[in-house]
N, CA, C and O atoms as a printed pandas DataFrame, in Angstrom:
     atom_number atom_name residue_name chain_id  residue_number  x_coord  y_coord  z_coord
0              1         N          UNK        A               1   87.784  187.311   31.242
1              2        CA          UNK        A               1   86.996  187.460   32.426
2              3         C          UNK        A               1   87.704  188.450   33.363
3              4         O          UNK        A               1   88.903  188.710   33.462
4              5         N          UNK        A               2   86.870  188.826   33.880
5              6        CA          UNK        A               2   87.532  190.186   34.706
6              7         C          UNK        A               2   87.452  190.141   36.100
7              8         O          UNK        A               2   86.342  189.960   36.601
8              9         N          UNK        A               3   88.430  190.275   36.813
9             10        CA          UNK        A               3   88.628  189.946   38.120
10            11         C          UNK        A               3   88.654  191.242   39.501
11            12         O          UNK        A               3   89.182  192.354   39.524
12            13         N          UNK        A               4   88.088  190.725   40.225
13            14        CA          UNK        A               4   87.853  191.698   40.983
14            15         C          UNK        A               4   89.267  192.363   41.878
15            16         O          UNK        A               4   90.245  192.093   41.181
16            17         N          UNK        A               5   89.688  193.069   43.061
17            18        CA          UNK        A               5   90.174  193.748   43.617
18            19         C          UNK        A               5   90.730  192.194   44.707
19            20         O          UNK        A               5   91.877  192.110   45.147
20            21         N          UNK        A               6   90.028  191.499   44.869
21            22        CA          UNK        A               6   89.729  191.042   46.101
22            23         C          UNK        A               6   90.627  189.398   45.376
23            24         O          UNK        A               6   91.237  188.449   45.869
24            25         N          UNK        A               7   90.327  189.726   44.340
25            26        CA          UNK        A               7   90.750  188.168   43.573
26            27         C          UNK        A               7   92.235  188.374   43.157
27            28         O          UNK        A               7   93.149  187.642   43.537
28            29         N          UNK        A               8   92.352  189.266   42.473
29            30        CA          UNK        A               8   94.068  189.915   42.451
30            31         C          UNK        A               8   95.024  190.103   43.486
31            32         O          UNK        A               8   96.247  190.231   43.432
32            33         N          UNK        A               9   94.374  190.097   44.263
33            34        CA          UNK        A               9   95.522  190.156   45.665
34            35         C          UNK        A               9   95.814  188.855   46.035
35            36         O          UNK        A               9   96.873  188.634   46.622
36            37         N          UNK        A              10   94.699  187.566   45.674
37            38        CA          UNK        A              10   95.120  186.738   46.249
38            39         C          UNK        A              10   96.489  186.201   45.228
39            40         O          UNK        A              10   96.981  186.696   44.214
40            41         N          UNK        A              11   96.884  184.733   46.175
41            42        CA          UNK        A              11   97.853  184.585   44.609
42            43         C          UNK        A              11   97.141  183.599   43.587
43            44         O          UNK        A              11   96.006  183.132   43.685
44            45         N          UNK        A              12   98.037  183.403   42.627
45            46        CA          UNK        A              12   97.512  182.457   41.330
46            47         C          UNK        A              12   97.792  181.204   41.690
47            48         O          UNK        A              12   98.614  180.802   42.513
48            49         N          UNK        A              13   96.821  180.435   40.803
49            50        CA          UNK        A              13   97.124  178.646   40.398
50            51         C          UNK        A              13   97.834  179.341   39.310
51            52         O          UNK        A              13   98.421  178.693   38.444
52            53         N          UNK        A              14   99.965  177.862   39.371
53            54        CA          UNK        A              14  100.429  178.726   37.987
54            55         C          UNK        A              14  100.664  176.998   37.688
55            56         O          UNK        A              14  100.614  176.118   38.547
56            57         N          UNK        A              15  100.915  176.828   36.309
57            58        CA          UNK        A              15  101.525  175.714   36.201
58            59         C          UNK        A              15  102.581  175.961   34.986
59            60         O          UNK        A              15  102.331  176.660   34.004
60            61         N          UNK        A              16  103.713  175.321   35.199
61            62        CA          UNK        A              16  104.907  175.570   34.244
62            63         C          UNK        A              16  104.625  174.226   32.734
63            64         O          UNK        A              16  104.905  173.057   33.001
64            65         N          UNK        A              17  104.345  174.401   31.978
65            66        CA          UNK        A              17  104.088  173.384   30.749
66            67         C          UNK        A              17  105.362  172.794   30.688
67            68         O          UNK        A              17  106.386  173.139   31.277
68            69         N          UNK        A              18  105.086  171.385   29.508
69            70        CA          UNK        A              18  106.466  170.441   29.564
70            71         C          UNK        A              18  106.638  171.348   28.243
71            72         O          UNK        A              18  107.389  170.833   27.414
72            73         N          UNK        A              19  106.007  172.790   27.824
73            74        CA          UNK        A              19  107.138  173.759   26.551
74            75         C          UNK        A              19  108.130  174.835   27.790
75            76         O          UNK        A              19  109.191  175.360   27.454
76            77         N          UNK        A              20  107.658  174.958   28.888
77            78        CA          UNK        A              20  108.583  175.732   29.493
78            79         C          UNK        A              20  107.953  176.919   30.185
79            80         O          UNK        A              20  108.382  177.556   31.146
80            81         N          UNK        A              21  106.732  177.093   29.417
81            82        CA          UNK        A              21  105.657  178.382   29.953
82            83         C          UNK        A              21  105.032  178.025   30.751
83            84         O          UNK        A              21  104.628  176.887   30.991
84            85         N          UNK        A              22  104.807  179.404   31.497
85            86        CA          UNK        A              22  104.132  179.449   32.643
86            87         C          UNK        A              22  102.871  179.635   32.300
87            88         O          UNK        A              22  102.620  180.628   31.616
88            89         N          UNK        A              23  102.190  179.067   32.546
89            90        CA          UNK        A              23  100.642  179.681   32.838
90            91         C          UNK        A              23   99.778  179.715   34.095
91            92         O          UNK        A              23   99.641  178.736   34.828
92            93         N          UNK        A              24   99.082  181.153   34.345
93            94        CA          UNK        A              24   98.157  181.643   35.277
94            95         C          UNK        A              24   96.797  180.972   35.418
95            96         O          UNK        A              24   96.479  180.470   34.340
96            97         N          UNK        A              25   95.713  180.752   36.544
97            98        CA          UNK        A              25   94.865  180.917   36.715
98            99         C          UNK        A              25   94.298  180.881   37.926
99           100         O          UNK        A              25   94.905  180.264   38.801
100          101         N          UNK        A              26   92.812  181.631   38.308
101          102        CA          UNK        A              26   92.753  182.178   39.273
102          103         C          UNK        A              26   92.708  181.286   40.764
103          104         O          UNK        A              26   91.942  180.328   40.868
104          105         N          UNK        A              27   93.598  181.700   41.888
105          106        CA          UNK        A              27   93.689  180.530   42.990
106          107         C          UNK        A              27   92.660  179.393   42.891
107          108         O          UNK        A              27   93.195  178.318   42.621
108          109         N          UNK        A              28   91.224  179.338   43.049
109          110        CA          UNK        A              28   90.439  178.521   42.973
110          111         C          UNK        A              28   90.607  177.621   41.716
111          112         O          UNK        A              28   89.947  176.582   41.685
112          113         N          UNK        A              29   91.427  177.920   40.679
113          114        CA          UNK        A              29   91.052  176.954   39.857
114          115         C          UNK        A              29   92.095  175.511   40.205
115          116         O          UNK        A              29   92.916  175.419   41.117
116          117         N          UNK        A              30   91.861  174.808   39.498
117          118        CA          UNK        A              30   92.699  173.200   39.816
118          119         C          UNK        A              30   93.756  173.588   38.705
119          120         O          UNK        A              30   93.617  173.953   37.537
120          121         N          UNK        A              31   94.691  173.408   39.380
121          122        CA          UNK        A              31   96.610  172.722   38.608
122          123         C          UNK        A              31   95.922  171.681   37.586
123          124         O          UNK        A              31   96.285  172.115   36.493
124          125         N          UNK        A              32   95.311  170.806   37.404
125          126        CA          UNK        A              32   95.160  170.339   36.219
126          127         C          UNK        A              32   94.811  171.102   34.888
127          128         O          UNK        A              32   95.371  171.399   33.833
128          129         N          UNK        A              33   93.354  171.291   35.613
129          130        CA          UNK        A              33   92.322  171.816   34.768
130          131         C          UNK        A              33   93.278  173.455   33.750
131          132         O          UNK        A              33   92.986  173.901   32.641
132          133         N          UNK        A              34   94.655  174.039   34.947
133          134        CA          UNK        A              34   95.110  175.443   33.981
134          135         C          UNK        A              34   96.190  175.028   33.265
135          136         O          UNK        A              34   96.821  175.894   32.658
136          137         N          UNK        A              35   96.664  173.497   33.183
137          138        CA          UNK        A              35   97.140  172.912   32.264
138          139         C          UNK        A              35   96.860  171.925   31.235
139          140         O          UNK        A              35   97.664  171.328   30.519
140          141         N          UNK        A              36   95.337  171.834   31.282
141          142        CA          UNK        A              36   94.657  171.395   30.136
142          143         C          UNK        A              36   94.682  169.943   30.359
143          144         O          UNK        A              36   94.392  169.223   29.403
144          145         N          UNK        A              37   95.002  169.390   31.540
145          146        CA          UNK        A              37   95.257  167.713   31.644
146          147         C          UNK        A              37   96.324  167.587   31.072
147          148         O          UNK        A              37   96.397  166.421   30.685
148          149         N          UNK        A              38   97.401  168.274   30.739
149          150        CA          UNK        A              38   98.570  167.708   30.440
150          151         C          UNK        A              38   99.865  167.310   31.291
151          152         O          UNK        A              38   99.633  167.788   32.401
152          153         N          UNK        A              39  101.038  166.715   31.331
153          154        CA          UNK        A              39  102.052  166.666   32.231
154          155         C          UNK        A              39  102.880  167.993   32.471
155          156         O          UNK        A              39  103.397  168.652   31.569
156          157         N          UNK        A              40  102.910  168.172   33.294
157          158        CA          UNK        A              40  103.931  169.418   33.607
158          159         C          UNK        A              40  104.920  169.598   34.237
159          160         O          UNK        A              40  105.193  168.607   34.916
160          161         N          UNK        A              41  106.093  170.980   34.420
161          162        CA          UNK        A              41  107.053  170.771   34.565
162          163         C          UNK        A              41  107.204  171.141   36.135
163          164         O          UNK        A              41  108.210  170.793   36.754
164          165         N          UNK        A              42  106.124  171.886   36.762
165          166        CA          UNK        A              42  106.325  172.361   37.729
166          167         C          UNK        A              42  104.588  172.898   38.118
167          168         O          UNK        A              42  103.689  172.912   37.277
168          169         N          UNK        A              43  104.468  173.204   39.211
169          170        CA          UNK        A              43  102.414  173.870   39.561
170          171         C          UNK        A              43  102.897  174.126   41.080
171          172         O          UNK        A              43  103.736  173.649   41.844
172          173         N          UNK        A              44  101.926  175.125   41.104
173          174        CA          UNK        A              44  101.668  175.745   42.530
174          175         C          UNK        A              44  101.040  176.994   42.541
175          176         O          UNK        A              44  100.333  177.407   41.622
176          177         N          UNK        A              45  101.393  177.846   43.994
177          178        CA          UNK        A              45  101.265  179.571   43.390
178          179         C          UNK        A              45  102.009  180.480   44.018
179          180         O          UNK        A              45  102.828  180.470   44.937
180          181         N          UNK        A              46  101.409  181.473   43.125
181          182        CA          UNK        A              46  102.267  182.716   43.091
182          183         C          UNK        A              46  101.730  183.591   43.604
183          184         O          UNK        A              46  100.533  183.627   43.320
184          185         N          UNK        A              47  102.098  184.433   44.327
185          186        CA          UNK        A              47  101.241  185.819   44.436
186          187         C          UNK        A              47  102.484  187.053   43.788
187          188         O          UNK        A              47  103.557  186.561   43.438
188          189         N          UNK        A              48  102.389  187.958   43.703
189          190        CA          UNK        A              48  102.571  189.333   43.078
190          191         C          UNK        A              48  102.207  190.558   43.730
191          192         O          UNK        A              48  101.140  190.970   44.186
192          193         N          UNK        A              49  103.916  191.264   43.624
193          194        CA          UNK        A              49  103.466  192.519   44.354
194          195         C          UNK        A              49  104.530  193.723   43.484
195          196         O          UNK        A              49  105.674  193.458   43.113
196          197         N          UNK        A              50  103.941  194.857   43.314
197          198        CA          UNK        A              50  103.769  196.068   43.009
198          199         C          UNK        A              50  105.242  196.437   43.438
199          200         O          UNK        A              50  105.558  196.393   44.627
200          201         N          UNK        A              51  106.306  196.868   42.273
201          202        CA          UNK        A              51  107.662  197.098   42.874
202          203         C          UNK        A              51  108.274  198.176   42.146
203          204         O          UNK        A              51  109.010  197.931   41.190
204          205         N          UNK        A              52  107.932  199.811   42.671
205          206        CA          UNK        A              52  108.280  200.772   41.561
206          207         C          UNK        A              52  107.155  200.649   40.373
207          208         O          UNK        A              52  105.944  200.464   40.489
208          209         N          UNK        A              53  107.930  200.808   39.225
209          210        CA          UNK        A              53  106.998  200.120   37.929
210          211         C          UNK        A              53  106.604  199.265   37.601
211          212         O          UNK        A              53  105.652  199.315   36.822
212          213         N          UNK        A              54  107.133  198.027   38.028
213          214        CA          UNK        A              54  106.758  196.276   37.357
214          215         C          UNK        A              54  106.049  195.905   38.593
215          216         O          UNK        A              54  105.870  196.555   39.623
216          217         N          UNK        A              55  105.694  194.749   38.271
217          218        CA          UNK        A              55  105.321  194.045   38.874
218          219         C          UNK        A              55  106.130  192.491   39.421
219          220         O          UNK        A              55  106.494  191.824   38.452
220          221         N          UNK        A              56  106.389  191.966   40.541
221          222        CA          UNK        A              56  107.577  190.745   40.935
222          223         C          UNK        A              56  106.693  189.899   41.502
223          224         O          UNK        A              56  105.586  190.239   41.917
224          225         N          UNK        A              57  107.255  188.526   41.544
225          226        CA          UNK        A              57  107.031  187.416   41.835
226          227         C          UNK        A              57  107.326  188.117   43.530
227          228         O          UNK        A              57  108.188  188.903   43.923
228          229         N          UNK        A              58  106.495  187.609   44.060
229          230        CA          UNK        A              58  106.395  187.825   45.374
230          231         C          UNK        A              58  106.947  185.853   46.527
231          232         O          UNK        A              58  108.053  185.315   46.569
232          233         N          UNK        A              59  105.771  185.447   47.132
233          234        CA          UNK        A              59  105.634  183.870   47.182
234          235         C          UNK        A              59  105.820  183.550   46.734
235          236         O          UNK        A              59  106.123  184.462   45.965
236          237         N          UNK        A              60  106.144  182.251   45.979
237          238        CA          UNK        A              60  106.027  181.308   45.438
238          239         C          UNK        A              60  106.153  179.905   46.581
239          240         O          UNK        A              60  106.857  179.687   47.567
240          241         N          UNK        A              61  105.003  179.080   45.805
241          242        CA          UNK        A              61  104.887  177.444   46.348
242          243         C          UNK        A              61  105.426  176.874   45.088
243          244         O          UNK        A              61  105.738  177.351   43.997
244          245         N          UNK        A              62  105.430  175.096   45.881
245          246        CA          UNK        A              62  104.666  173.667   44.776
246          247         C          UNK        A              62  103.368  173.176   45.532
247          248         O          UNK        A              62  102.821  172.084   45.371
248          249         N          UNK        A              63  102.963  174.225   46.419
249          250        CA          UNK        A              63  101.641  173.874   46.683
250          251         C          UNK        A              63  100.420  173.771   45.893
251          252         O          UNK        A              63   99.513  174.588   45.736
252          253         N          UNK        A              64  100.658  172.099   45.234
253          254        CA          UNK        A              64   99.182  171.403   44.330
254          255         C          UNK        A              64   98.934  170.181   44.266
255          256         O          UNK        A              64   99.349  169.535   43.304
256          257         N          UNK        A              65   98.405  169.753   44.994
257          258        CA          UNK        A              65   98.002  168.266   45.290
258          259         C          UNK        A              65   97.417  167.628   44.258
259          260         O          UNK        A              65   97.226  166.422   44.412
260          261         N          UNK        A              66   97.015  168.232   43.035
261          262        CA          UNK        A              66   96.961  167.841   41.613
262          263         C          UNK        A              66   98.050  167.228   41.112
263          264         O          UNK        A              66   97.811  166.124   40.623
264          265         N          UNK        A              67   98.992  167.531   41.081
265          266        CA          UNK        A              67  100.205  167.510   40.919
266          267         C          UNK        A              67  101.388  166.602   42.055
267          268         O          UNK        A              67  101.989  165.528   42.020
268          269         N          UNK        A              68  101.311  167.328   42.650
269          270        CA          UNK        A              68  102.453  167.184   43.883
270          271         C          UNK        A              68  103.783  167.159   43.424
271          272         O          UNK        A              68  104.698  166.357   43.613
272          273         N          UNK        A              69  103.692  168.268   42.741
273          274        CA          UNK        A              69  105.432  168.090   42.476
274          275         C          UNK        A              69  106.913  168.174   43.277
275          276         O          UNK        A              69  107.174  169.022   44.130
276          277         N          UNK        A              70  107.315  167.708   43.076
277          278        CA          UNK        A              70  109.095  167.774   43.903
278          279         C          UNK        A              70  109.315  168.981   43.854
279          280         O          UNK        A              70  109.111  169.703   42.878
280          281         N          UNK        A              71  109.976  169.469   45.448
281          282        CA          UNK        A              71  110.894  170.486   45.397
282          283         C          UNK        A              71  111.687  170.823   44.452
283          284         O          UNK        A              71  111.892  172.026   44.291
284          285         N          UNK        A              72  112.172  170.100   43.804
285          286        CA          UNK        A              72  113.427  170.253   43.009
286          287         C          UNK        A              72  113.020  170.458   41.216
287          288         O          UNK        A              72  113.704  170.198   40.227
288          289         N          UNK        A              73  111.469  171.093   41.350
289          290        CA          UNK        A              73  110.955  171.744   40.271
290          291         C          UNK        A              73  111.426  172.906   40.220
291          292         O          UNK        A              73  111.797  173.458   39.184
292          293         N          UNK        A              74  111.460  173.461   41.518
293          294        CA          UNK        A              74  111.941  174.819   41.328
294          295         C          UNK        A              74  112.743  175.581   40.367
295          296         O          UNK        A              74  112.648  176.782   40.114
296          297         N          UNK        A              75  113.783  174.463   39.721
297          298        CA          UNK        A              75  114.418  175.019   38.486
298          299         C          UNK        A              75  113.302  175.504   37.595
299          300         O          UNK        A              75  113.072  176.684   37.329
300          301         N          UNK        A              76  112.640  174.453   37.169
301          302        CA          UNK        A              76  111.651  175.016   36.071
302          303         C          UNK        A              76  110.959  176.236   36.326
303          304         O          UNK        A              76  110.771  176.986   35.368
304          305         N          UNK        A              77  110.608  176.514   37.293
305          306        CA          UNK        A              77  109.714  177.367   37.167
306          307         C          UNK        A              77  110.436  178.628   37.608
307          308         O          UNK        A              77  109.701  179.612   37.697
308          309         N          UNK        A              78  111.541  178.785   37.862
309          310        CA          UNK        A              78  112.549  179.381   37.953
310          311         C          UNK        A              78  113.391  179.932   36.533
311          312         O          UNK        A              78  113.918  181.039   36.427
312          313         N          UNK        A              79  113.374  179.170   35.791
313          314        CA          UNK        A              79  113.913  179.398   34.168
314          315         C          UNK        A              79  112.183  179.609   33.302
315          316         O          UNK        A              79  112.016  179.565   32.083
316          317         N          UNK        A              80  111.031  179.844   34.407
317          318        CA          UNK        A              80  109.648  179.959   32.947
318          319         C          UNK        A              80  109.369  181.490   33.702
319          320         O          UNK        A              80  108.718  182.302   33.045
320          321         N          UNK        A              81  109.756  181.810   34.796
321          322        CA          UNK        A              81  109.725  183.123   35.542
322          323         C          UNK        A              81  110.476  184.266   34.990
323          324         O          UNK        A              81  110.060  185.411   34.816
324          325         N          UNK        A              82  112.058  183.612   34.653
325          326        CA          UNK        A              82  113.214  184.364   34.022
326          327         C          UNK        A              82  112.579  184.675   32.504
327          328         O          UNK        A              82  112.885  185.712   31.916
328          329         N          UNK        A              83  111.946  183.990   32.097
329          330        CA          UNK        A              83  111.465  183.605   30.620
330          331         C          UNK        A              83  110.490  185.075   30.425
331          332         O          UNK        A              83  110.483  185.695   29.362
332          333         N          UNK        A              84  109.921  185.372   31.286
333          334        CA          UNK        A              84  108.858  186.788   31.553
334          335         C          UNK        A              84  109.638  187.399   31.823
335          336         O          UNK        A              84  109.371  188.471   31.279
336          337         N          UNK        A              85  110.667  187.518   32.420
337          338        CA          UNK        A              85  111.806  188.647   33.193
338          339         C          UNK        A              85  111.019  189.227   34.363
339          340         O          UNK        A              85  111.127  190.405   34.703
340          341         N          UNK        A              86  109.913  187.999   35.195
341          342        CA          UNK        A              86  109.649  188.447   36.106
342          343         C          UNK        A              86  110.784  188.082   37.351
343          344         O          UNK        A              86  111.175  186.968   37.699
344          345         N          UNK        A              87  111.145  189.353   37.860
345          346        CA          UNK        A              87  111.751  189.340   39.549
346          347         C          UNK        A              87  111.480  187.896   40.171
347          348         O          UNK        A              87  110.571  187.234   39.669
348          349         N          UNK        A              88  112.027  187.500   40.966
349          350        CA          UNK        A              88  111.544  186.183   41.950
350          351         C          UNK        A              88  112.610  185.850   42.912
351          352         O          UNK        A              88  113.811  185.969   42.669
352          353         N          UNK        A              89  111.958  185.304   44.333
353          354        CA          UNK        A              89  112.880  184.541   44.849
354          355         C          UNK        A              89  113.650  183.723   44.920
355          356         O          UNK        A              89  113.104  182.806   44.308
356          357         N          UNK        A              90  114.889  183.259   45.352
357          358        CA          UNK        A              90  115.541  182.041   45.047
358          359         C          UNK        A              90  115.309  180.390   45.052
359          360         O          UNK        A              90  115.944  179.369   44.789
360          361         N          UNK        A              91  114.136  180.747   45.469
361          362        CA          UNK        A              91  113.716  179.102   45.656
362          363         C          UNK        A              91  112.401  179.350   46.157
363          364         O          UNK        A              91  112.085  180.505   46.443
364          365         N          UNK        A              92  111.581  178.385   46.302
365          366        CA          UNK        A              92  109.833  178.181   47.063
366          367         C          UNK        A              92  110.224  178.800   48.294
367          368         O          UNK        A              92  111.029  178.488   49.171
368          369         N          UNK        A              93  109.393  179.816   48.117
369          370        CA          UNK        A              93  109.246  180.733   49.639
370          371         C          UNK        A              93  108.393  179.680   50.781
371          372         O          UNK        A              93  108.700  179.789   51.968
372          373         N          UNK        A              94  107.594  178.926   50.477
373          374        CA          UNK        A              94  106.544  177.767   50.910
374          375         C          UNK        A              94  106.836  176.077   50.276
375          376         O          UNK        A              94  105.926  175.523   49.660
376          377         N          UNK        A              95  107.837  175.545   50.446
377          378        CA          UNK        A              95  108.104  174.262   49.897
378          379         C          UNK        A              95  107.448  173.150   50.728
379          380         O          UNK        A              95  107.512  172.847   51.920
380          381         N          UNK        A              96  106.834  172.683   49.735
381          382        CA          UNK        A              96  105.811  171.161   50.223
382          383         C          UNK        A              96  106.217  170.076   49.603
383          384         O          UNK        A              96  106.514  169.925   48.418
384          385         N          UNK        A              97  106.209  169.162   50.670
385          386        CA          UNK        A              97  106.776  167.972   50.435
386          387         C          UNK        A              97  106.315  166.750   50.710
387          388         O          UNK        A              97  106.409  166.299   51.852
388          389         N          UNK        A              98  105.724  166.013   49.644
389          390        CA          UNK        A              98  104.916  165.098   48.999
390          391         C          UNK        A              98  105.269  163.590   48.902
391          392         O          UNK        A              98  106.382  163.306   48.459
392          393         N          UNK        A              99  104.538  162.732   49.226
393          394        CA          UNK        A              99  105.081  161.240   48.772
394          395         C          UNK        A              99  103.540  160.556   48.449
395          396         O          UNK        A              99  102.369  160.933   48.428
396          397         N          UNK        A             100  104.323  159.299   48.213
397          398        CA          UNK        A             100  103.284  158.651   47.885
398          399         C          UNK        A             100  103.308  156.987   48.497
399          400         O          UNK        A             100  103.959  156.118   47.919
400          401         N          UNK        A             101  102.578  156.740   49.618
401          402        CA          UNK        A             101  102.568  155.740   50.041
402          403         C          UNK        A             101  102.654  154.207   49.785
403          404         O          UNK        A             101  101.755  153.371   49.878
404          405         N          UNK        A             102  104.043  154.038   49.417
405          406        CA          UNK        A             102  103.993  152.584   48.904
406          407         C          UNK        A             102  102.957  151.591   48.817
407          408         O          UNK        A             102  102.501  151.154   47.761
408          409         N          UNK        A             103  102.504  151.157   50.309
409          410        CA          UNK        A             103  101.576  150.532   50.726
410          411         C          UNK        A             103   99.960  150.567   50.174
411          412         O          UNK        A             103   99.277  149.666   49.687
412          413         N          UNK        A             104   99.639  152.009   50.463
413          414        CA          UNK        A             104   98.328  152.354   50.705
414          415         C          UNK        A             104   98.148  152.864   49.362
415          416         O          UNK        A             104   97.123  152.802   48.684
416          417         N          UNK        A             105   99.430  153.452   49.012
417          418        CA          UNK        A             105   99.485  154.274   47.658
418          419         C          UNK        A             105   98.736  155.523   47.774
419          420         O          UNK        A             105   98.672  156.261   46.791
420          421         N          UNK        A             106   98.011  155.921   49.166
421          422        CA          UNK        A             106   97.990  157.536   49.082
422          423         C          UNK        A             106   98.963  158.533   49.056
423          424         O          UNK        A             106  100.040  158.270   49.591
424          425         N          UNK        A             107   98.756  159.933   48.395
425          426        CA          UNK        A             107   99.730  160.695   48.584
426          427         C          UNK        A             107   99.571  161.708   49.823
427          428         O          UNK        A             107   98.424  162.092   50.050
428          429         N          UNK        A             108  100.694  162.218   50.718
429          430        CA          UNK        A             108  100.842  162.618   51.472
430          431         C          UNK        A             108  101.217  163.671   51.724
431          432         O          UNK        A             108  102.402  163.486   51.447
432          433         N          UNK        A             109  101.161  164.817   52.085
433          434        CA          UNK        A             109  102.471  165.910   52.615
434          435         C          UNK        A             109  103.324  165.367   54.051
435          436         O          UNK        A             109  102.817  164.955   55.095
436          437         N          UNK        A             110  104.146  165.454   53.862
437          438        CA          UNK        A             110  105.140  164.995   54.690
438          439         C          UNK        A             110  105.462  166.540   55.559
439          440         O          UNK        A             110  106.010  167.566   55.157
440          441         N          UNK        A             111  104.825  166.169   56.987
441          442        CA          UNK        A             111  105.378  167.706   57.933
442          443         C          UNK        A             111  106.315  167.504   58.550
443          444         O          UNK        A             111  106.683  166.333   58.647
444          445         N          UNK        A             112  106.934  168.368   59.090
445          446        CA          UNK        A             112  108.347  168.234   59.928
446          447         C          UNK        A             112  109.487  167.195   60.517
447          448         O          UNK        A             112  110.051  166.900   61.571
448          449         N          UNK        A             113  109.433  166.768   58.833
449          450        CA          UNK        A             113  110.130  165.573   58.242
450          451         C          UNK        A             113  109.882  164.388   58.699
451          452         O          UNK        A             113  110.736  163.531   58.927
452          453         N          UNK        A             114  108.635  164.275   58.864
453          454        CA          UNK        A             114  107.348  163.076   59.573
454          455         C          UNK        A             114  107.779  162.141   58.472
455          456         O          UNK        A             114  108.468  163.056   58.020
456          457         N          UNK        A             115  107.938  161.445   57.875
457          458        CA          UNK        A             115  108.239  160.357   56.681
458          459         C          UNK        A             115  107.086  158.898   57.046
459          460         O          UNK        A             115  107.344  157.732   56.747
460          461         N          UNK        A             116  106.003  159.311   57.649
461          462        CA          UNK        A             116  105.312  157.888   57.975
462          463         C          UNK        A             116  103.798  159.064   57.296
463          464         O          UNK        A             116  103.461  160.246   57.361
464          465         N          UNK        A             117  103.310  157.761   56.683
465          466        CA          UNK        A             117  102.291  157.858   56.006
466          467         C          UNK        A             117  100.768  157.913   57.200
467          468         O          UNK        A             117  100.619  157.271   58.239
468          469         N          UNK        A             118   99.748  159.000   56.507
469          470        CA          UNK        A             118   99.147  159.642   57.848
470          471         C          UNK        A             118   97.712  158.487   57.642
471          472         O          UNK        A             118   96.765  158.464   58.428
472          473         N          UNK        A             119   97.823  157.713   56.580
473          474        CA          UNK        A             119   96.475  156.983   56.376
474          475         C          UNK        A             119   96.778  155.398   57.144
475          476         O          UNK        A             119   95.902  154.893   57.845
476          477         N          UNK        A             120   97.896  154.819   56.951
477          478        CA          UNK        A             120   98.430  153.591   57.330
478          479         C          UNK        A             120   99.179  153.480   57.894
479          480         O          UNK        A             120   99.285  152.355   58.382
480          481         N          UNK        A             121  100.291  154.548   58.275
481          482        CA          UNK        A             121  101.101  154.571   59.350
482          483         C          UNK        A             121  102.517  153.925   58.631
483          484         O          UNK        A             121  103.574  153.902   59.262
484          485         N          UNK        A             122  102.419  153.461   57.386
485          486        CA          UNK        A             122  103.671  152.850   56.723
486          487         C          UNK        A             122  104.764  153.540   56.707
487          488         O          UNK        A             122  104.276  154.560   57.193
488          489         N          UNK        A             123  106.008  153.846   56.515
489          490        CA          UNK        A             123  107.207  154.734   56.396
490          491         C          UNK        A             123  107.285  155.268   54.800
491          492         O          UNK        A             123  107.391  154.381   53.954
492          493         N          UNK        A             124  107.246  156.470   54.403
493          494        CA          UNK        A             124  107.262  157.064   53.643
494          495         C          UNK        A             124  109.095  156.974   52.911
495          496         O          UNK        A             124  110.082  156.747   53.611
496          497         N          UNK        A             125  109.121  157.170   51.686
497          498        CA          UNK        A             125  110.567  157.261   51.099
498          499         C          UNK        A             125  110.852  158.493   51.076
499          500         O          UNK        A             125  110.035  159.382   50.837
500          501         N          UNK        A             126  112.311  158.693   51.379
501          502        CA          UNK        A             126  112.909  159.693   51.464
502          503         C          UNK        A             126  113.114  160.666   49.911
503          504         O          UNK        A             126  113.386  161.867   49.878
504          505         N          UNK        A             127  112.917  159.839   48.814
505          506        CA          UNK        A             127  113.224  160.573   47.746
506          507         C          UNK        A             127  111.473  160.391   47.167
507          508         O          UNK        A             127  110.651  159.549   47.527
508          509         N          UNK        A             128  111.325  161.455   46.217
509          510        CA          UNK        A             128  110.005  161.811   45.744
510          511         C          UNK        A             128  109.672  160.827   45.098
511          512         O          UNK        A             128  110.598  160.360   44.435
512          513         N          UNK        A             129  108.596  160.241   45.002
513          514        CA          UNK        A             129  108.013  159.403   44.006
514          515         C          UNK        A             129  106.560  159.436   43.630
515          516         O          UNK        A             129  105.811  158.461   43.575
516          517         N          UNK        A             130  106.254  160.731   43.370
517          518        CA          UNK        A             130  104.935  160.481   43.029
518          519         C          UNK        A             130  104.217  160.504   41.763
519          520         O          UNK        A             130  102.999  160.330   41.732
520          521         N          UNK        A             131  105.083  160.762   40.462
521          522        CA          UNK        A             131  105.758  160.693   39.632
522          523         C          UNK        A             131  104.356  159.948   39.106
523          524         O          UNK        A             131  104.518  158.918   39.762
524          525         N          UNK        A             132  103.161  159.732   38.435
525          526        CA          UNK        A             132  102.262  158.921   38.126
526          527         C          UNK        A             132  102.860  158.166   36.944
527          528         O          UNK        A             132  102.062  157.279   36.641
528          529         N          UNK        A             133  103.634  158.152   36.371
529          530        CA          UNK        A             133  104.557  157.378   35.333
530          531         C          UNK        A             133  105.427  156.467   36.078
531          532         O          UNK        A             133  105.526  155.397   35.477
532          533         N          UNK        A             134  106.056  156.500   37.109
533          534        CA          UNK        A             134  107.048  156.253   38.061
534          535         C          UNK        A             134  106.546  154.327   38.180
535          536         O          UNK        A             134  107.156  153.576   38.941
């Protein structure tokens, strides 16, 4: 499928597989759905920008509420980036940070280290757990 001018600039839905690869698809699509319903190692996005000859990892998130993965994915998708020998930053240019409400059991983004849950008001845990195996 062929993408317009307008769709390429934005960035990608990427998700890192539990083989290590990255895979693309276009912002609108769902972190599940561009990993086939499977578990993964890492999801968010990317955008890309024009550097000399190649092309580099520009942004990067774990912005995917499909998902909600831990900061501390960043390795992975950090070693599935290197894996392309695409350029990248040292860490999530945009890091989101996720829980999952003991209580209520909704998941949350946690803002400016707010740790209380925005549906019930319960106190959020300091370490990630949203882990649907967990």
């Amino acid at each position: 499928m062929e993408q317009s001018a307008a769709e390429l600039a934005e960035p990608f839905t990427f998700v890192v597989g539990m083989d290590g690869v990255l895979r693309l698809a276009p912002r609108r699509s769902e972190h599940v759905a561009c990993a086939g319903g499977a578990m993964v190692l890492g999801a968010g996005e990317i955008s890309f920008m024009r550097e000399a000859d190649r092309w580099i990892g520009g942004e990067v998130s774990n912005q995917s509420t499909g998902y909600c993965p831990d900061v501390s994915s960043w390795a992975e998708v950090a070693r599935a980036l290197d894996a392309v020998e695409l350029r990248r930053p040292s860490g999530f240019t945009h890091a989101v940070v996720f829980r999952r409400c003991p209580d209520c059991q909704e998941h949350n983004i946690v803002r400016e280290d707010d740790f209380v849950c925005v549906f019930c008001s319960s106190d959020l845990p300091a370490a990630w757990n949203v882990d649907p195996t967990a």
